[in-house]
Each structure stands twice: as C-alpha cells, then as structure tokens.
C-alpha positions as CSV (number, residue, x, y, z in Angstrom):
1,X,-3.8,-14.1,-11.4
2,X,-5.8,-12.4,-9.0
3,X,-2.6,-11.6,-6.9
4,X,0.2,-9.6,-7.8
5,X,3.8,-9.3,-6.7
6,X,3.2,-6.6,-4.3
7,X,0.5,-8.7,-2.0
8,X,-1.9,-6.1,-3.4
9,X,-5.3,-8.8,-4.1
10,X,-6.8,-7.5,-7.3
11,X,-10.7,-7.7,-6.9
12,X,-12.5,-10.8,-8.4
13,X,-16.1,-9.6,-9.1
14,X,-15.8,-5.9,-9.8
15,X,-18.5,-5.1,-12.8
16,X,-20.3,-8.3,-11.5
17,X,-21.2,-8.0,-8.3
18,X,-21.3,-4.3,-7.8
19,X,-20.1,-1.8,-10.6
20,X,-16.8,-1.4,-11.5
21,X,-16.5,2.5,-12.6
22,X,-15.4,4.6,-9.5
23,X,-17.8,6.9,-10.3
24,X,-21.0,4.4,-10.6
25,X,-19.8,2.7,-7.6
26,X,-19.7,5.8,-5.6
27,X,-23.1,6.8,-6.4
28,X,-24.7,3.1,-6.1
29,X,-23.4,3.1,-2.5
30,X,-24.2,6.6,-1.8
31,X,-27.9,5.8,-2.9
32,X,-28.2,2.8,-0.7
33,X,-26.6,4.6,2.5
34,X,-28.9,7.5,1.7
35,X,-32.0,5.4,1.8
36,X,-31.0,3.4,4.5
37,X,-32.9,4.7,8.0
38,X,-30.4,4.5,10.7
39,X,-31.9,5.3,14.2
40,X,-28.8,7.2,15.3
41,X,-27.5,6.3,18.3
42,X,-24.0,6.8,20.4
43,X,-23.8,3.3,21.6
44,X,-20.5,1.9,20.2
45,X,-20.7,-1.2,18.0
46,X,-18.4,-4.1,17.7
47,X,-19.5,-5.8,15.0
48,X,-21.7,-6.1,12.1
49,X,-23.3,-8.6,10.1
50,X,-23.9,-7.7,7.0
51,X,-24.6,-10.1,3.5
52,X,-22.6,-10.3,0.5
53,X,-24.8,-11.0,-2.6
54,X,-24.6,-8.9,-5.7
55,X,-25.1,-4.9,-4.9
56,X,-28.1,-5.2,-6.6
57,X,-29.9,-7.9,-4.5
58,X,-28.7,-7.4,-0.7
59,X,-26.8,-3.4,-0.8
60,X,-29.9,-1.7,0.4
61,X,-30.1,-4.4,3.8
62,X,-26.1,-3.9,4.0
63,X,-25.7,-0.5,3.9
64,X,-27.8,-0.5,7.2
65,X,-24.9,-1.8,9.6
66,X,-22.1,0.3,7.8
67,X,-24.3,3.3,7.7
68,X,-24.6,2.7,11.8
69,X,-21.0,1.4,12.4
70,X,-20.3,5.3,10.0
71,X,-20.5,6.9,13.5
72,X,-17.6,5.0,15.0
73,X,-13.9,6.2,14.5
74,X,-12.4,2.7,13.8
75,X,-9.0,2.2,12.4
76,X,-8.9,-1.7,12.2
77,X,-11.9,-3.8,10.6
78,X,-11.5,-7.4,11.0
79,X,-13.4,-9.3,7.9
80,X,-14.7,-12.5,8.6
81,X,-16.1,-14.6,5.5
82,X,-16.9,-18.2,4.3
83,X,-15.1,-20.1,1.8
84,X,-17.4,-20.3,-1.4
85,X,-14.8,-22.3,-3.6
86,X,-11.9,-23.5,-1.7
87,X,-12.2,-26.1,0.6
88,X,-9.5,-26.4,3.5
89,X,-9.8,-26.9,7.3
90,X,-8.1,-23.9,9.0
91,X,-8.5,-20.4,8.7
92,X,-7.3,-18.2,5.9
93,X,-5.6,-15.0,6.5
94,X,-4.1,-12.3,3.9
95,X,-1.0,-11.2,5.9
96,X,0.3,-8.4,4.2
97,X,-0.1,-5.5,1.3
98,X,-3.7,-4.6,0.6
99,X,-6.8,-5.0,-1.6
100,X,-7.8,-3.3,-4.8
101,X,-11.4,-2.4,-5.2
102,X,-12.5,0.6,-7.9
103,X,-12.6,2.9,-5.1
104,X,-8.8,2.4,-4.4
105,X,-6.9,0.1,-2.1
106,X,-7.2,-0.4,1.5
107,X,-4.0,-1.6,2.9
108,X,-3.8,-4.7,5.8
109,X,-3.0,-4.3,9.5
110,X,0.1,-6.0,8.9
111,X,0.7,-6.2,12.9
112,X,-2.5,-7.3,13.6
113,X,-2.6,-10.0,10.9
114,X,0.5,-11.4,12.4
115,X,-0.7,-11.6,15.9
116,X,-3.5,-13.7,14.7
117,X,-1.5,-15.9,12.4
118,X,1.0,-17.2,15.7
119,X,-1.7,-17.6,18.0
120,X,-2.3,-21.0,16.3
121,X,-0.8,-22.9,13.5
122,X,-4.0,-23.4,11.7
123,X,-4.6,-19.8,11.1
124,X,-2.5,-19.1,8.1
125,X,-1.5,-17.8,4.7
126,X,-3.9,-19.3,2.2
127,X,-3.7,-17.5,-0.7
128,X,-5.7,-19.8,-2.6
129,X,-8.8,-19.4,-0.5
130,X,-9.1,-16.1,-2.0
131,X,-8.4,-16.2,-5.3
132,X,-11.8,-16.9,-6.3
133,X,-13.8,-15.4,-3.1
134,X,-17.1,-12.8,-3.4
135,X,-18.1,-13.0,0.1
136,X,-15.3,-11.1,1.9
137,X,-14.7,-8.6,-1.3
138,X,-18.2,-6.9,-1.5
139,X,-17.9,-5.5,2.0
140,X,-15.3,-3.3,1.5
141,X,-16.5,-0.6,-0.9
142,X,-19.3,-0.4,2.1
143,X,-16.3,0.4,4.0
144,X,-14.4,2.5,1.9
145,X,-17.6,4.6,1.9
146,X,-18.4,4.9,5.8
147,X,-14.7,5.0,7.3
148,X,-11.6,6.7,6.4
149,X,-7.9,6.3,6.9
150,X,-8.4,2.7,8.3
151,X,-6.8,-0.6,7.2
152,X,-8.2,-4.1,7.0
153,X,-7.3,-8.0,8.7
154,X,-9.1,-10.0,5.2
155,X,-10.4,-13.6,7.4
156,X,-11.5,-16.3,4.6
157,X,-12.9,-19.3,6.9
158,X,-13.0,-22.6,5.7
159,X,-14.0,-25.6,7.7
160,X,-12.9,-25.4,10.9
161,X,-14.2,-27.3,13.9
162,X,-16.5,-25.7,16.1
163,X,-13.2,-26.0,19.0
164,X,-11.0,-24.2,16.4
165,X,-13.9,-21.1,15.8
166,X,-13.0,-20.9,20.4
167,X,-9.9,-20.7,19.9
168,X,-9.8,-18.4,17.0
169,X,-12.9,-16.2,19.1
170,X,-10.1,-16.5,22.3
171,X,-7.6,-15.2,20.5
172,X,-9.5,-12.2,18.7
173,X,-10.6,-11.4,22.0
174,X,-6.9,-11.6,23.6
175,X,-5.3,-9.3,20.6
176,X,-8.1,-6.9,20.6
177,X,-8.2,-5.8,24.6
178,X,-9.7,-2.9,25.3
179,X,-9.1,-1.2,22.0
180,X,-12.2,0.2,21.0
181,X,-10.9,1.1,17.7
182,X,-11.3,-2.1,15.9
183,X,-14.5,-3.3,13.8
184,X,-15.7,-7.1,13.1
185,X,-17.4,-7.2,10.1
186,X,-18.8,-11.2,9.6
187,X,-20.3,-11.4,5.4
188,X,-23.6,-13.6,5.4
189,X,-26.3,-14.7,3.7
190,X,-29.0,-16.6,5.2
191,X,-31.4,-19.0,3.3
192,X,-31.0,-20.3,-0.5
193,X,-33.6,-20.9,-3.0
194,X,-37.0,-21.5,-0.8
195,X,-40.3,-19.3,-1.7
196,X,-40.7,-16.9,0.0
197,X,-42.8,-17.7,3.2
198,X,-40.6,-20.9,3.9
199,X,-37.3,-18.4,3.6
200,X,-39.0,-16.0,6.0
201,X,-39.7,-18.6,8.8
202,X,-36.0,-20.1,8.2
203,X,-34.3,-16.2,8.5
204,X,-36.9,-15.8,11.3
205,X,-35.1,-18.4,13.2
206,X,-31.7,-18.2,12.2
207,X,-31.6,-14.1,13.4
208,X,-33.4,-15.0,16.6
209,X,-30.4,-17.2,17.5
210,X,-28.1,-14.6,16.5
211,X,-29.9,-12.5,18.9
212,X,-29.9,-14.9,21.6
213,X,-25.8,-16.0,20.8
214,X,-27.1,-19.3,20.6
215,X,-23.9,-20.2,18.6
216,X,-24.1,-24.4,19.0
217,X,-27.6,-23.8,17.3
218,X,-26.4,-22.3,14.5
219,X,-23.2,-24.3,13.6
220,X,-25.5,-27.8,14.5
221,X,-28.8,-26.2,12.6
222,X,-26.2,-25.8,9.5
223,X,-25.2,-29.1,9.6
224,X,-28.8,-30.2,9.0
225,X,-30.2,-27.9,6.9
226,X,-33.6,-28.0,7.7
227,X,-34.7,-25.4,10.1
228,X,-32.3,-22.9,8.9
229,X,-29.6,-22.0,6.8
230,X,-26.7,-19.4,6.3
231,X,-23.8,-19.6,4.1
232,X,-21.6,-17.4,6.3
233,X,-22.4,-19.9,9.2
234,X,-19.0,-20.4,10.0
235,X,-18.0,-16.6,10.7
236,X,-21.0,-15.8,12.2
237,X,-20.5,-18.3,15.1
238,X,-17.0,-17.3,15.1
239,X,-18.3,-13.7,15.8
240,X,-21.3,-15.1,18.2
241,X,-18.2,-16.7,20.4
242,X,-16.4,-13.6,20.6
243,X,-19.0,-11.5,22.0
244,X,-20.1,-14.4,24.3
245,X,-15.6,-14.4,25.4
246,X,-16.4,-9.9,25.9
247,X,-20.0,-10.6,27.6
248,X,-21.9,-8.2,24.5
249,X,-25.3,-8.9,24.5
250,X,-27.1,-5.9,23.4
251,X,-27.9,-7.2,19.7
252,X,-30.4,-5.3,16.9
253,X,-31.1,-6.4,14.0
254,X,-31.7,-3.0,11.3
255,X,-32.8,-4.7,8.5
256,X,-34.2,-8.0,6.5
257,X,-35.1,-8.4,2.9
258,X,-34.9,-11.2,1.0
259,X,-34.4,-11.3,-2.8
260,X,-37.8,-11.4,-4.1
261,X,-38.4,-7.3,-2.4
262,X,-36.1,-6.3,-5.5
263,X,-37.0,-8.6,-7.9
264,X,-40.4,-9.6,-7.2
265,X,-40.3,-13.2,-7.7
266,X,-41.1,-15.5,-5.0
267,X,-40.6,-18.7,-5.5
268,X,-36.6,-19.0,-5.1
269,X,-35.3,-16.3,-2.7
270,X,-32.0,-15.5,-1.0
271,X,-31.8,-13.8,2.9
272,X,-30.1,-11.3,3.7
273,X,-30.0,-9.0,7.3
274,X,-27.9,-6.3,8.6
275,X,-27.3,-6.8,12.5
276,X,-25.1,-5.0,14.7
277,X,-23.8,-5.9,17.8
278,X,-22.9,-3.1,20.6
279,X,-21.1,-3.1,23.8
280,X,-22.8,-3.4,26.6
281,X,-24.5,0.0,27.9
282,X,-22.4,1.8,31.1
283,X,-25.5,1.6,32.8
284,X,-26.4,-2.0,32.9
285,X,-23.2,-3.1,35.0
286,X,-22.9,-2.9,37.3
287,X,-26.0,-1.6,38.8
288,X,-26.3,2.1,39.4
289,X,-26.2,4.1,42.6
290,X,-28.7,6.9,43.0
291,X,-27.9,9.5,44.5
292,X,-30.3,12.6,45.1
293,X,-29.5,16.4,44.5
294,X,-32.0,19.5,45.2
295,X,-31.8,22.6,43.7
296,X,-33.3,26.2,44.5
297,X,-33.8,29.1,42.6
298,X,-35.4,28.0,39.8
299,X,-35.4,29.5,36.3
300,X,-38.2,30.5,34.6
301,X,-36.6,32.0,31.2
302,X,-34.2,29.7,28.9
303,X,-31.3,30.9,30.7
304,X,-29.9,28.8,33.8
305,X,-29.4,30.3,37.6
306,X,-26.3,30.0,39.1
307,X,-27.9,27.1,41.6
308,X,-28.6,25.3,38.2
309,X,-25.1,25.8,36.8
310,X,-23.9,24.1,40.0
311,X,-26.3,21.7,40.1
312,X,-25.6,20.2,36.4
313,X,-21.8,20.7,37.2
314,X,-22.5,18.8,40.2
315,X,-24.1,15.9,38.1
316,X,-21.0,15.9,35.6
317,X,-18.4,15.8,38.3
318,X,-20.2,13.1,40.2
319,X,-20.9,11.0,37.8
320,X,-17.2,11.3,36.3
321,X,-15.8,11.0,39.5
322,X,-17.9,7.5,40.3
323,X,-17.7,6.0,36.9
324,X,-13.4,6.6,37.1
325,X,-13.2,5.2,39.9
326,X,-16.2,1.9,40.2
327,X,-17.3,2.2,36.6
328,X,-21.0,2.9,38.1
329,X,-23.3,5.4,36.4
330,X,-25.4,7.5,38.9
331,X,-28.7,7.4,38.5
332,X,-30.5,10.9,39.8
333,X,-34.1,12.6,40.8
334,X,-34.8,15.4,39.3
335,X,-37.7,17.6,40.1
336,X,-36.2,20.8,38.5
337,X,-38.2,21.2,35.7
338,X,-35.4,23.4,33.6
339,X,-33.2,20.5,33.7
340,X,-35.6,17.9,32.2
341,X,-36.0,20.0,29.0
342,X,-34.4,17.7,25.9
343,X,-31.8,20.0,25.0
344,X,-28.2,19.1,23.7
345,X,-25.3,19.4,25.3
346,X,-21.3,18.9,25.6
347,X,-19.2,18.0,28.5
348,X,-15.6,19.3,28.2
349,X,-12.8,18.0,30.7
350,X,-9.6,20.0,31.1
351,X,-6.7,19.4,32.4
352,X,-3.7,21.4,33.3
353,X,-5.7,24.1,30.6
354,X,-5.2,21.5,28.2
355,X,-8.1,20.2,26.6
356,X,-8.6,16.1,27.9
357,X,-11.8,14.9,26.4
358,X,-15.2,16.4,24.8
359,X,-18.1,14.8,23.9
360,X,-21.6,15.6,23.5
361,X,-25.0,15.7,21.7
362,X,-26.6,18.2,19.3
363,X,-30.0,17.4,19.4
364,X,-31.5,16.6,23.2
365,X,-32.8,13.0,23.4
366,X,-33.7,13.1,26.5
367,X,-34.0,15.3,30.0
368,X,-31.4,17.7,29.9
369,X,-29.6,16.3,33.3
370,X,-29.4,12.5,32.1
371,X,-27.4,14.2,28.8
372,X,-24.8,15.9,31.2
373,X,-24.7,13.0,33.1
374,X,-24.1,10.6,29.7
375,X,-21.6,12.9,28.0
376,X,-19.5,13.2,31.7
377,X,-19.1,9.3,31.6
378,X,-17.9,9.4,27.6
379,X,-16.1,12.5,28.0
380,X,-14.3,10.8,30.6
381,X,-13.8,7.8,28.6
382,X,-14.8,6.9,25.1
383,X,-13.0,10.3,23.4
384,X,-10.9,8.7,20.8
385,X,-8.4,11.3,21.1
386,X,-7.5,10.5,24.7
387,X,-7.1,7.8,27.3
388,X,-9.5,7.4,29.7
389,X,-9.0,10.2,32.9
390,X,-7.7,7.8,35.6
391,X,-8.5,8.2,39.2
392,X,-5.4,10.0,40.2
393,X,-6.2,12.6,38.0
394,X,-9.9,13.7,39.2
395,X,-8.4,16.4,41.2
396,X,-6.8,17.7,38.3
397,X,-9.5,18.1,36.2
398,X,-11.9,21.3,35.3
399,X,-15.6,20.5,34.0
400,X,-17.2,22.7,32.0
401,X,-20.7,22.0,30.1
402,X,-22.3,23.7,27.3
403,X,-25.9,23.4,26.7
404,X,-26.6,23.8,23.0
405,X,-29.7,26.2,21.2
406,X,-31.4,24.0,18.3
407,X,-29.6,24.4,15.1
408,X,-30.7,26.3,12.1
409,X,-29.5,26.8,8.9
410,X,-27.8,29.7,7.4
411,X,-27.7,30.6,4.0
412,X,-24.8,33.0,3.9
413,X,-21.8,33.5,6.5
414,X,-22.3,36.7,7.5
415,X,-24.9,35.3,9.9
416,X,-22.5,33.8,11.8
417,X,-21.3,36.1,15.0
418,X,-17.9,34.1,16.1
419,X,-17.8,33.5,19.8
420,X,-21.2,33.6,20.0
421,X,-22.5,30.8,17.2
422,X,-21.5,27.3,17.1
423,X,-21.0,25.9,13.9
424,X,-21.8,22.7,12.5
425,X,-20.9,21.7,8.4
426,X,-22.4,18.6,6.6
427,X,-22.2,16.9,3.4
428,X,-25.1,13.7,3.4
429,X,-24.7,12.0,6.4
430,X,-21.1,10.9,6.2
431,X,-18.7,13.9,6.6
432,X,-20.3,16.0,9.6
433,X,-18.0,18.6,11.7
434,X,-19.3,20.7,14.5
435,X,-17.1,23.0,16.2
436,X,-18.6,25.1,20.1
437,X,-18.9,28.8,20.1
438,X,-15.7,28.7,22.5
439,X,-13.4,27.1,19.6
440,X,-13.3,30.7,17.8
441,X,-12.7,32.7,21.0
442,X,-9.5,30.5,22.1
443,X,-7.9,30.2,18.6
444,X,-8.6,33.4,17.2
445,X,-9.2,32.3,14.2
446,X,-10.6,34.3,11.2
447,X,-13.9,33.4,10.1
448,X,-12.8,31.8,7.2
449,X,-10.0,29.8,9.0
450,X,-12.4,28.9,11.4
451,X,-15.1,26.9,8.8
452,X,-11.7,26.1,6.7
453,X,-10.6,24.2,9.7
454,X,-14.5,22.8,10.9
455,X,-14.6,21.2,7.2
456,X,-10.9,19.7,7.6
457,X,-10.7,18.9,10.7
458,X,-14.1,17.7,12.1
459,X,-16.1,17.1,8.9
460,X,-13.0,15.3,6.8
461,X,-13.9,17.4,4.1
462,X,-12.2,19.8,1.6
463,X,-10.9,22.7,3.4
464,X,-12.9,25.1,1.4
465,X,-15.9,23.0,1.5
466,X,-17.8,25.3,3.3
467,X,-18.1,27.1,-0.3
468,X,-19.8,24.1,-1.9
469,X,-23.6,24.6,-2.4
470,X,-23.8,21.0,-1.3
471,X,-22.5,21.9,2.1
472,X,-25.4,22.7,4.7
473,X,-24.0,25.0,7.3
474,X,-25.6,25.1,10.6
475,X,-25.5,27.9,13.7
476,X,-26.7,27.5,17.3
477,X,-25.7,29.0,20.5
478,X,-24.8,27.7,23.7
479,X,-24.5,28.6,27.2
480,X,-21.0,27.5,28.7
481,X,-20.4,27.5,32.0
482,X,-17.3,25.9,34.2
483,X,-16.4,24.8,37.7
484,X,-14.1,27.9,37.6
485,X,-17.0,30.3,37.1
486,X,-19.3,28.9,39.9
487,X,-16.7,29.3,42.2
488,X,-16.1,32.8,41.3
C-alpha cells in the first residue's frame, strides 16, 4: 500500500519518474534549475503551470516556473492535478499527514485542506485517487528544491463538471483572500503522440488560450480532441477560473519543449510548457496620477545634494502615502539627470524606531527615481514580515532610502569595512542573503556574527557558510539618507 497508517503517502514513481537516491535527485534538479534562464523579476506569482512527465523528458521546461516562483516566500502550495487512473466525479483531496518523496516529507496544510473539503460535499477524501497517481507527485521535489519550510493542499481532480471547477475556483478564491503567501501549482501536459509540427500547432493553440483565460475553450477543445489537447485539462481550467474570480491577467509563458528536443525523435511527441501567472502590476489599476517635482542643485559627482536627498525622499513618501491610502502609483517627470541613473536601491519604513518594512533592488533596472518610487509601494506593502502600513499610521512613519554601489566580489573578509560595506552571500541561485551597511552599525555585531547571521538568517544557509569555498561573498556601499537627516 502506497498509504501508511500515519496519512504519510509513500511516493509511487520514485526511481521511475525521476531518481530515487537523495543525492541523484538533488543534483538532477539542481542541473535543471541551473540551466534554466529565468528573467528575474519582483512581480509576485500566483500560479504556475508546470508538466509532469518523467524528469528526463519535461524537468528542463518545469524547472522554469519553480525556478521563477523560487523568489517568492510562500508557505502554502496548492497542487492541482488530473486523475491518470481513477475515475470519479468530484474532487480529491489528501486531508491530513504528508507526502514522502526521497528528499524527505512535506507535511499538508491540514487547516487549509479542511476549509476546502466543507465548502462542498464533492470535494473530498479520496484516497484511492492517489494511490496510483504520477501527475501531482513529480512536482514536489521541484518544490522541495525552490521553497523551504512550507507545507502542501495535494488536489487529485477527476471529472468534474465545468459548474463544479466555479465552484471549486470560488471557493479557492474565498479561502485564500488576500494572503499572498499561498502558491497554485496546476501539473500538465499538453499534446500526446503527434509528430512534431502537428504537436507544435496544437500546444501553439492550447497556451494561447491559457494566455487569453479562455477557459470554455479549453475544457470544450478537450472534449473534442482535435485542435488541441492537454491531459491536465481539468486543473488547468480550474486554475484559468480562479484568476478570472481575482482579475490576474498578466500571463508568460517561460518555456516549451516537446519530447523529441531530448530525444530527438519526431514522429510521436509529448508537450510540455512552464507558465506562470502574476498578479496584476500596482501600476495598471487603477490608473496613475502624475504628479511633478523639480529639483535644484544638481550633482555632478556620484554623491547626491541635499535637494536630491529630499527630492527622492519626497518620491518615497508620496508615493507611499498615495498608494496607502487610493492604491494609485504616482507616476513622475524627471529631468534630473542624477536620478535617472539605473542604480539599486532599498526603501526602509520605520516606525516608533522599530523597523516596519524593507524592500529593495541590488542591481538598477531602471532610472534611479522609478526604483524608490517601486520599493516605497512594496516596502509599504508586499514585506512578508509585516502587514501592510495602514493609513492611520503615515504620520508615524520615518523613510529612509539607500542607494546601493554595484557589487563586487571579495575573496577574503578582511575586505569588508563593517558600517561601511553591505554584504550580500550566495550559494547558486537559491539561498541568497543580503544584509545594508546599517545592519552592522545598529547590532554591533562582530564581523563574524554579522556574515554568521547573513547566511542564517537571509540566505537560509549554514551559519558558517560564509567559510564554504562555494559561497560567493559580495561587498557594495550605499549612501543612506532619512527624513530625519534632511530635516536637520
């Protein structure tokens, strides 16, 4: 039995579908994530769709979406996935213990599961269902790879009628709110068994109505079986009516491939594509203000003026202060040519002296006032560590900014001055940790506390990773400046 007392589900494919040594697991995923070219980006995904053939065949096209959704801090991952082997009407959900893969087990949202199940009686226990089931498996290794210290809802659908997938989207939509830390994950496939040019034109059309949320196109084009196909049909509209019930419709699609790229035969080929779908940019709704700010005094050297410090300060806090309280992003003209070099930069909000929210970017990708203006809003409101700053509490707020040197890379720790250098630690492109020049300066920390605490606490690394060779440690410097010191 696949299913022992403790509800923990014993894998059904491991050594067949992907490799069932720890070790030769870890490194097959690592060397599909590796080669997988992620455009990174802070936009926050909801959900991925990713396909669930052997590792083999579609790993290098799914590590794409869980390399992307690696950014996000979720703690909940809701897996949709069709029914291979069971048939039954309803949907199938695993309420309770975990799941066993080689890489160790990754225990259910318990709660969550249960607020599913009693939203309707035909969303239920079905052990059965996944007894025999691949499709909803294979993505969690992906998982156990990209995210850490999260648990899992395990969906097996069956077949449900088109009314059932609203009411199921509905009620995902209902339990889920405004929680930001909960990840859908739908397991597809598209076309079976065509050449190749035939397949291509079927996945062609198939992932343009995924783009275009045409769900009724996709659950009526997979009754017919012509035009296109997709096993995972039935999770994938379920998904498609879910982001229709939040209004998402910024959709891109990282990767296709069918089978014959790997094996280089032709004439029978399987589909398989790794989409994500984001929330909706702040900017695009509602529509944003402009507002126009001068400056004077302009600096010629890297350094800002005073005028300048107010002036991007000025940005942060009116942006901040719009977005709280309409959810508008300011648009502004800029003129100041210091300001519109790409540089990075972090907005930090305090409150009371207590820190209330810091984000930012390391690298510029963009002019340096639209950055402020970018990290005010998520500062202000996607920090995982805080709630959002409510209105009430603008005039309790300090905003400081600090506007980052490019990073380079040291090869021994005596080059880094504390208080002066920021630090950032990395181990591949999973376990990153950056910590500002100011961290050291209000701690105290030793320099060894300081990168044992940067590996533990920002990177999720070994404290005394910072020894490893493996570990690239970078320096940069930053200019910090705060409402508090413009004043003065």
């Amino acid at each position: 039995m696949a299913r022992a007392e403790s509800n923990i589900k014993q894998p059904n494919v491991s050594g067949q579908f992907y490799a069932a040594n720890p070790g030769e697991l870890t490194s097959q995923v690592d060397q599909f994530l590796q080669k997988a070219s992620v455009r990174p980006s802070d936009k926050h995904i909801r959900i991925v769709i990713a396909p669930h053939a052997g590792y083999a065949y579609s790993g290098p096209v799914a590590a794409y979406g869980f390399k992307a959704a690696s950014r996000g801090n979720y703690k909940t991952v809701v897996i949709l996935a069709p029914s291979h082997y069971y048939g039954f009407d309803g949907i199938a959900v695993w309420p309770e213990g975990g799941f066993q893969t080689p890489l160790g087990v990754v225990p259910v949202d318990q709660e969550l599961a249960k607020q599913l199940m009693v939203q309707d009686a035909n969303f239920y226990s079905m052990p059965p269902a996944f007894e025999r089931e691949h499709s909803l498996e294979v993505e969690i290794p992906f998982l156990q790879k990209t995210l850490k210290d999260f648990k899992i809802v395990p969906v097996i659908m069956g077949q449900p009628s088109f009314s059932l997938l609203e009411k199921f989207a509905g009620s995902l939509n209902k339990i889920i709110g405004d929680r930001e830390d909960i990840l859908i994950v739908v397991s597809t496939d598209l076309s079976h068994y065509h050449p190749d040019a035939k397949a291509r034109a079927m996945d062609t059309l198939t992932i343009d109505m995924v783009k275009t949320l045409d769900a009724a196109g996709i659950w009526e084009g997979n009754q017919q079986r012509v035009k296109i196909e997709m096993c995972g049909f039935v999770p994938t509209v379920a998904a498609i009516l879910y982001a229709k019930e939040r209004g998402l419709d910024d959709i891109e699609v990282l990767r296709y491939a069918n089978s014959g790229d790997v094996t280089g035969e032709r004439d029978a080929v399987v589909g398989y594509t790794s989409i994500v779908i984001y929330d909706n940019p702040v900017e695009a709704d509602p529509p944003p203000a402009t507002v126009e700010l001068q400056t004077q005094n302009v600096s010629s050297q890297g350094f800002f003026t005073t005028p300048e410090k107010r002036h991007l300060l000025d940005i942060a806090r009116k942006t901040m202060e719009e977005y709280v309280r309409t959810g508008k992003v300011l648009e502004f003209q800029e003129t100041n040519p210091r300001l519109g070099n790409e540089e990075g930069a972090f907005v930090t909000i305090h409150k009371n002296g207590q820190l209330r929210g810091c984000i930012g970017n390391i690298i510029g990708r963009g002019p340096l006032y639209k950055t402020v203006r970018d990290m005010a809003v998520a500062a202000a409101s996607k920090d995982p560590r805080f709630d959002p700053v409510q209105p009430q509490e603008l005039g309790e707020v300090e905003l400081e900014i600090s506007v980052l040197s490019r990073p380079r890379v040291v090869q021994n720790i005596d080059e880094i001055v504390l208080g002066k250098h920021g630090v950032i630690v990395s181990q591949g492109p999973w376990h990153q940790g950056i910590f500002l020049p100011q961290v050291a300066t209000e701690t105290g920390w030793t320099k060894e506390e300081f990168l044992r605490q940067l590996c533990a606490q920002k990177a999720g690394l070994p404290a005394d990773a910072w020894k490893d060779p493996q570990t690239k440690i970078e320096i940069f410097t930053a200019e910090v400046f705060s409402e508090k010191d413009v004043r003065e």
